[in-house]
N, C-alpha and C positions, 0 to 999 in steps of 0.2 A: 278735466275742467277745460272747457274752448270760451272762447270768447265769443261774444256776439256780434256781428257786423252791422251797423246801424247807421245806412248812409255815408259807408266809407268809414265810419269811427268804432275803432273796435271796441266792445263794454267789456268788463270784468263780471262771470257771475255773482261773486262778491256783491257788488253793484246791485245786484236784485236782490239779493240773499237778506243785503241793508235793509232796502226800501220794502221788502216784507215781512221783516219783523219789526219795523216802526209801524205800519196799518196795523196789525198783531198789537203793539203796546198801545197804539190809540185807541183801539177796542177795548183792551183790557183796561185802560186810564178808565173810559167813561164808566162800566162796570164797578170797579172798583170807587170810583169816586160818588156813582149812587147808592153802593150799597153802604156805603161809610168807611170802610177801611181803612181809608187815610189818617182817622181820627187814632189811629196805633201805629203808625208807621212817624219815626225818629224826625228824620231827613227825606220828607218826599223825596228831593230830586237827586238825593242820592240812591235812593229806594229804585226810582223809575231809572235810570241808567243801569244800575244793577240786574234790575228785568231785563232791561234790552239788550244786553250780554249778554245774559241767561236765554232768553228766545233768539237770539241770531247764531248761540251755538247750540244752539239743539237743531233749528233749521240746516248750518254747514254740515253737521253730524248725519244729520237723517238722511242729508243727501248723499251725502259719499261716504252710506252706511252699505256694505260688500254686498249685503239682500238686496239691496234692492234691483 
């Protein structure tokens, strides 16, 4: 894991790891929110945090999965 150099300020990949699997839950929001889903989901916003846990470690996973 290196950091990124962004005008002198070093990023965390972490830091992108975030912000792609939040675009990742915003897709999957609107999806699920046309097809109806939510009408069986307890606690949306506990649901959609849940997701975006679940999608940012599969993202960390896949990356610093030994194959690749």
């Amino acid at each position: 894991m290196k950091e990124t150099d962004f005008f002198g300020v070093f990023l965390s990949p972490f830091l992108f790891w975030s912000l792609a699997s939040f675009a990742i839950l915003w897709c999957l929001r609107l999806v699920l929110s046309w097809t109806g889903f939510y009408r069986y989901v307890w606690h949306r916003s506990l649901f959609d945090i849940s997701l975006y846990v679940v999608i940012l470690t599969l993202l960390v996973f896949y990356e610093r999965s030994p194959t690749r």
